[in-house]
C-alpha positions as CSV (number, residue, x, y, z in Angstrom):
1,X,-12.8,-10.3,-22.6
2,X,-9.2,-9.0,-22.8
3,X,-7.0,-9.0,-19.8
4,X,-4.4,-6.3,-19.8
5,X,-0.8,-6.9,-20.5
6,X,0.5,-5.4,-17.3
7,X,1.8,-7.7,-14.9
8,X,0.5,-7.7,-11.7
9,X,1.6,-8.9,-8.2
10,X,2.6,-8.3,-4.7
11,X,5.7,-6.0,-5.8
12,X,3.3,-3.3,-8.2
13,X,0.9,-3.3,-5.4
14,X,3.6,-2.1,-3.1
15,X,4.6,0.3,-5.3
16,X,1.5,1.9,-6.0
17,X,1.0,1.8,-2.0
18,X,4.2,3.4,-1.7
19,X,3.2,6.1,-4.0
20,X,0.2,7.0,-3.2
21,X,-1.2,5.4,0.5
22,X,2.4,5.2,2.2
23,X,1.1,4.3,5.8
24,X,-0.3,0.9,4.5
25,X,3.0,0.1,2.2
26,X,4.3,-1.5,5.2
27,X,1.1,-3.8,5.6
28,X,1.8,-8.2,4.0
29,X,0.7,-8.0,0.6
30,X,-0.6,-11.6,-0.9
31,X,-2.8,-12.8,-3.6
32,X,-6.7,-13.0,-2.9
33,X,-8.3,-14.0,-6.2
34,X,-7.7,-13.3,-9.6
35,X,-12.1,-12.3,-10.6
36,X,-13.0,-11.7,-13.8
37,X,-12.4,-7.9,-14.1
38,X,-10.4,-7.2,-11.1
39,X,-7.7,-8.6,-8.9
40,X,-7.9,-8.6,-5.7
41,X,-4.9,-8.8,-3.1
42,X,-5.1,-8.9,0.4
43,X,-3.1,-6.3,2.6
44,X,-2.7,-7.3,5.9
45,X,-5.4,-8.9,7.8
46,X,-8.4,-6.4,7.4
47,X,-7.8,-4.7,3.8
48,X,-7.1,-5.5,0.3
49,X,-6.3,-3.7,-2.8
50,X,-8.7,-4.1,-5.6
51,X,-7.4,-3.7,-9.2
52,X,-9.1,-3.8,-12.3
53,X,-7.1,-5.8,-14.9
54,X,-9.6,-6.6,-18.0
55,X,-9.4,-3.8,-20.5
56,X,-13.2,-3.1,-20.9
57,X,-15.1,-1.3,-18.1
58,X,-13.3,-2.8,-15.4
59,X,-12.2,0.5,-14.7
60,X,-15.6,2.1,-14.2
61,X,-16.9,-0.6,-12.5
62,X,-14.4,0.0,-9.5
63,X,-15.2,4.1,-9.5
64,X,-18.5,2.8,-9.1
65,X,-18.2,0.8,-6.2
66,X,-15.6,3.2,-4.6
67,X,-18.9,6.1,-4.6
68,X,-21.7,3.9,-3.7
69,X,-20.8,1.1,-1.8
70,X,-20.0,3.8,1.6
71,X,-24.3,4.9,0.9
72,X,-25.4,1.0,0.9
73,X,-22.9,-0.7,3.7
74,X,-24.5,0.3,6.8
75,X,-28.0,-0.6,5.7
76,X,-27.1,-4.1,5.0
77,X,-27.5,-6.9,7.7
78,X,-24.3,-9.4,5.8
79,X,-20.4,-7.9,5.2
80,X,-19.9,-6.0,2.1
81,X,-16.3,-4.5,1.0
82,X,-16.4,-1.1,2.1
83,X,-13.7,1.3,-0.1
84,X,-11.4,3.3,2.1
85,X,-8.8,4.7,-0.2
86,X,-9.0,5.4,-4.2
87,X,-5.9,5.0,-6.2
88,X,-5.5,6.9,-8.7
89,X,-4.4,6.3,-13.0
90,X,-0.2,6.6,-12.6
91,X,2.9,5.9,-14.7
92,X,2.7,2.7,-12.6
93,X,-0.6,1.3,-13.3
94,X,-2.7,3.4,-15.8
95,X,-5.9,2.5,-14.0
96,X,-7.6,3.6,-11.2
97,X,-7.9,1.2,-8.2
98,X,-9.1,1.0,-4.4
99,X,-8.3,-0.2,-0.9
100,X,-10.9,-2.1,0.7
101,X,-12.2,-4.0,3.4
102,X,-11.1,-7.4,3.6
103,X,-14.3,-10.1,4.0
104,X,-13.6,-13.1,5.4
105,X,-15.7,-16.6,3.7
106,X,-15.0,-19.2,0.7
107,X,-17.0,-18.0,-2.3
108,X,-19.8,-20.1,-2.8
109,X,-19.3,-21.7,-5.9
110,X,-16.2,-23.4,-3.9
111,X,-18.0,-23.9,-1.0
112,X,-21.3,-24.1,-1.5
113,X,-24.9,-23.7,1.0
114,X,-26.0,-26.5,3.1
115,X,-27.6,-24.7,5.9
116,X,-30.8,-24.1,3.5
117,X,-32.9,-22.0,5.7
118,X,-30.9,-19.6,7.6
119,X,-29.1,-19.4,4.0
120,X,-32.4,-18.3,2.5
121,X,-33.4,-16.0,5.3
122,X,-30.1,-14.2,5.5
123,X,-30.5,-14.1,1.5
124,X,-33.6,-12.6,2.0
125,X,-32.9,-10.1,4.9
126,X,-30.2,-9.1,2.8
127,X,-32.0,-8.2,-0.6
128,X,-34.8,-6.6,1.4
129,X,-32.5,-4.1,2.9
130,X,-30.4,-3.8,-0.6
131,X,-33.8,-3.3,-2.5
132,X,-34.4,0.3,-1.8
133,X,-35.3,3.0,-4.3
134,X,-32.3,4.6,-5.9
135,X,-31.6,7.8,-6.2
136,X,-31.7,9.2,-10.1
137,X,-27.5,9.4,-10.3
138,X,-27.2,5.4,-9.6
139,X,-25.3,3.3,-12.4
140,X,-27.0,1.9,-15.3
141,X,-26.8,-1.9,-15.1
142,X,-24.2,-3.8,-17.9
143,X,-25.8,-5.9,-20.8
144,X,-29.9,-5.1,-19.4
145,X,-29.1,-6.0,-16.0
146,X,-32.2,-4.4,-14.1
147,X,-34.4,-4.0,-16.9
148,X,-36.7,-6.2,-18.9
149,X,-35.6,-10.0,-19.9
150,X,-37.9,-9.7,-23.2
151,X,-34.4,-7.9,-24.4
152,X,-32.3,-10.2,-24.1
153,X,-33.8,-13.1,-26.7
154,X,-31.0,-13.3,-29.0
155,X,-28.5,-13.2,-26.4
156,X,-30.1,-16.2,-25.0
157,X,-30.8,-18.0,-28.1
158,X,-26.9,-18.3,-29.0
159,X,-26.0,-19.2,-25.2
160,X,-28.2,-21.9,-25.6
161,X,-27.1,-23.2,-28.7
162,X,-23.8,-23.2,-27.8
163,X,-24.5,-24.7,-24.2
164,X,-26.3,-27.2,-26.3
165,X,-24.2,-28.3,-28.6
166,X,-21.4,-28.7,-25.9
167,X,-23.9,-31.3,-24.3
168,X,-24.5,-29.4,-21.2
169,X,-28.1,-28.9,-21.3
170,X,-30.1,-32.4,-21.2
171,X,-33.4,-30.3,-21.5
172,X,-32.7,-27.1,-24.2
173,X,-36.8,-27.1,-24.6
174,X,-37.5,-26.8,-21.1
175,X,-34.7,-24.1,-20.4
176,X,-36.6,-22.2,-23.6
177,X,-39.9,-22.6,-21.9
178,X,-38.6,-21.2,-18.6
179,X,-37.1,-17.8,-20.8
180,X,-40.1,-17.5,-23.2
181,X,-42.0,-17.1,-20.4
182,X,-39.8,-14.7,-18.1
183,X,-40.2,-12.7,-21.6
184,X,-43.6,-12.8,-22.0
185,X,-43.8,-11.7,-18.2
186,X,-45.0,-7.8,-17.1
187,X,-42.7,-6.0,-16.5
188,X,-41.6,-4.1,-13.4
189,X,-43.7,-1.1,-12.2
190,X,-42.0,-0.4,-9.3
191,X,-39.1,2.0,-8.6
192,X,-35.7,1.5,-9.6
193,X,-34.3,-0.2,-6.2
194,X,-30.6,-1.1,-5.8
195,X,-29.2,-4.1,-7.0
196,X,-26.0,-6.1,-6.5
197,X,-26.6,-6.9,-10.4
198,X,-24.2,-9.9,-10.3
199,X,-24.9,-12.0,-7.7
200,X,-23.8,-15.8,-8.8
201,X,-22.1,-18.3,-6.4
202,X,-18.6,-16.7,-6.6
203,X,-19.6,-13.2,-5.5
204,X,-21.4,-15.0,-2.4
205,X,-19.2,-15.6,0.4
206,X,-20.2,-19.4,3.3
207,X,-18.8,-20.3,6.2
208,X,-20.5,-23.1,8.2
209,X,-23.0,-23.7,5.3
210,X,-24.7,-20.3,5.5
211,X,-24.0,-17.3,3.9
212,X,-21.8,-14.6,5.4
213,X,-20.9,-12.1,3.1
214,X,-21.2,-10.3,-0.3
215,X,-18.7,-9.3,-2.7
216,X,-18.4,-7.5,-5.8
217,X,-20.2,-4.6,-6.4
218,X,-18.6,-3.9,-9.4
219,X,-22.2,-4.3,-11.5
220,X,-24.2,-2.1,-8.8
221,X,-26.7,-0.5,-10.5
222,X,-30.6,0.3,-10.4
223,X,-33.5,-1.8,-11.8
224,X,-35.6,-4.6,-11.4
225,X,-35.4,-6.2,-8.4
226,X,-36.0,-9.7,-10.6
227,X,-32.9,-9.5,-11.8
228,X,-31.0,-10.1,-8.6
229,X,-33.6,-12.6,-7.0
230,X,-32.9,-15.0,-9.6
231,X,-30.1,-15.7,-7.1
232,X,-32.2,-17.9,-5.1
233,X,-32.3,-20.6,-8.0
234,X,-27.8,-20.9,-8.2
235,X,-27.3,-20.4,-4.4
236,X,-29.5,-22.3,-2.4
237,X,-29.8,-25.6,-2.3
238,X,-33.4,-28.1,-3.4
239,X,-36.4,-26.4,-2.3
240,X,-35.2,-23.0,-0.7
241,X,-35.9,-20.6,-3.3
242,X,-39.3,-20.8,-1.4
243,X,-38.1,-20.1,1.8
244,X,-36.5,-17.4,-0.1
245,X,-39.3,-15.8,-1.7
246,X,-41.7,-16.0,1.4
247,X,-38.8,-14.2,3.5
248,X,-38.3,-11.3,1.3
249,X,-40.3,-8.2,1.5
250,X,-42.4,-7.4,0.0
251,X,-42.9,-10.8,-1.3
252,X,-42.9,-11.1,-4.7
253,X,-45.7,-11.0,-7.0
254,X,-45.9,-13.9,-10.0
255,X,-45.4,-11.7,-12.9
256,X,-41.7,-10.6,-10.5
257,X,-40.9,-14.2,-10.4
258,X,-41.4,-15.4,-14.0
259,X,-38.9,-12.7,-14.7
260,X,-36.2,-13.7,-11.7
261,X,-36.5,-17.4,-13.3
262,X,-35.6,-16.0,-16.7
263,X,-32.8,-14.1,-15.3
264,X,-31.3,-17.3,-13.6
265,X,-31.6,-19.4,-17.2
266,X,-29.2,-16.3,-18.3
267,X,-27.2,-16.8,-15.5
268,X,-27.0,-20.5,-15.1
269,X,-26.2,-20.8,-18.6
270,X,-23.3,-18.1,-18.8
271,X,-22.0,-20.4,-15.5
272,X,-22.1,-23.2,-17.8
273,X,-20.1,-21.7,-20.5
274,X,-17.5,-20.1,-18.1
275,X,-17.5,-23.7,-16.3
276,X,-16.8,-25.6,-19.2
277,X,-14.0,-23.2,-20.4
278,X,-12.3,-23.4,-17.3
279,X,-12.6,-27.6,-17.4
280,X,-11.2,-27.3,-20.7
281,X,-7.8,-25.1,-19.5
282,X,-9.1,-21.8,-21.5
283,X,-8.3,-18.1,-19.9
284,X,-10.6,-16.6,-18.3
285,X,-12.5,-20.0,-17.3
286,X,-13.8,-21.1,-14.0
287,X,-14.5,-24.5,-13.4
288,X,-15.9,-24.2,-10.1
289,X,-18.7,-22.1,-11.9
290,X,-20.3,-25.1,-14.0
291,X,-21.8,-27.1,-10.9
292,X,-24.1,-24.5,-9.3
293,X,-25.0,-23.6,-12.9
294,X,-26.1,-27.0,-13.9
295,X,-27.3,-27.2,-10.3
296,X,-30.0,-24.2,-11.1
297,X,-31.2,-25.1,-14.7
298,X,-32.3,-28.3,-13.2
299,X,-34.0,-26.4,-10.5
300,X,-35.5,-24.3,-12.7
301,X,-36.7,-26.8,-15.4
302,X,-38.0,-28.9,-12.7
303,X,-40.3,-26.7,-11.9
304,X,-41.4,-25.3,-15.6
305,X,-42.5,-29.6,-16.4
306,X,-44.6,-29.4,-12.5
């Protein structure tokens, strides 16, 4: 991933509010976090500006949350960033770019579940109410996200080379077992429901060990339900992914949860790439991302040697 060359910080984002939304230009303008497609700057106490700055499909990503997110936020029982204002390409920033609602928390991969219960209720409660059929106009998920795991084989073959050859996987054989499985898994028969389609630790907001909001929406798309309860495995702590799974409706079948486990190897094992970049001091890494990884391949090959 490319980031793009433009520079930004609290003096752009004035400008561009003083262009185009002059009745918030006024509002403190401070950095929120730097993600991996957008940045995200808070704007007063209740908003933030939301811009994308990698040079792929950030872009889209953002128009897609700016149209959908409005349908899904009052259906859902946790805080979501709701868009109030779109901002469009200028001379200033060639991009489009949003004004949102500002949701209080600590990402998850910072500060992480220890309420495991309520944490895998409101999980569920939330995915339940997210998990509706969507209508035929919904995005199409990034790299299979929503469809089938059986697609992804090669994908996961080199992240688990390279995850092995970096040391970070004690058990390569077991992770393989878990994903040859979630392959050989039916697939989903259902409608295509809603998805969050990127929900790891650091798109999961705590506070007081439980969760209290979601964030980024930028992957929203329809599909699988699997491919967003494969959540349960990096967020909750030891034995609450079947707290999870008996609290969402409907409850999930096996063939539903063989393909949710292979979806969090995928996950886990992109955390433990992007983790061990950022240990190492390379762009774009996160080193708060390697724990809850590691955390959920041993979850998960726990279970696949029970």
């Amino acid at each position: 991933m490319a980031h793009t060359e433009i520079e930004i910080d609290a003096e752009l984002v004035r400008e561009l509010l003083r262009d185009q939304h002059p009745d918030l230009a006024d509002r403190p303008v401070r950095l929120g976090a730097r993600g991996w497609d957008n940045q995200l700057w808070r704007l007063g106490d209740d908003l933030a500006v939301r811009l994308p700055w990698a040079t792929g499909s950030a872009a889209t990503l953002l128009l897609n949350e700016h149209a959908w997110l409005p349908v899904l936020a009052p259906r859902l029982p946790l805080p979501i960033p709701v868009p109030k204002r779109l901002g469009e390409p200028s001379a200033l920033f060639p991009h489009p770019w949003i004004v949102t609602t500002w949701v209080p928390g600590e990402p998850a991969d910072r500060a992480p579940v220890t309420r495991a219960a309520e944490a895998a209720h409101a999980l569920a409660a939330f995915l339940t109410a997210l998990h509706r059929p969507a209508p035929g106009q919904a995005p199409t998920g990034r790299f299979g996200r929503g469809g089938p795991p059986a697609g992804h084989v090669e994908g996961l073959t080199a992240r688990l080379a390279e995850a092995t050859e970096l040391g970070l996987v004690p058990d390569p054989d077991a992770v393989r077992a878990v994903w040859e499985d979630a392959a050989a898994a039916p697939g989903w028969a259902g409608p295509a429901v809603w998805l969050h389609g990127d929900l790891h630790p650091a798109n999961v907001l705590t506070e007081d060990g439980t969760l209290c909001g979601v964030i980024d929406f930028g992957d929203v798309c329809a599909g699988d339900p699997a491919c967003d309860l494969a959540a349960a495995w990096s967020l909750l702590p030891d034995g609450a992914a079947d707290l999870f799974h008996a609290a969402y409706r409907p409850v999930p079948d096996a063939a539903t949860l063989r393909r949710a486990r292979g979806w969090a190897v995928w996950a886990a094992l992109g955390g433990l790439l992007i983790g061990e970049a950022g240990v190492r001091g390379r762009r774009g890494g996160k080193a708060t991302w390697g724990p809850p990884a590691r955390a959920a391949l041993r979850r998960l090959t726990a279970t696949a040697h029970a």
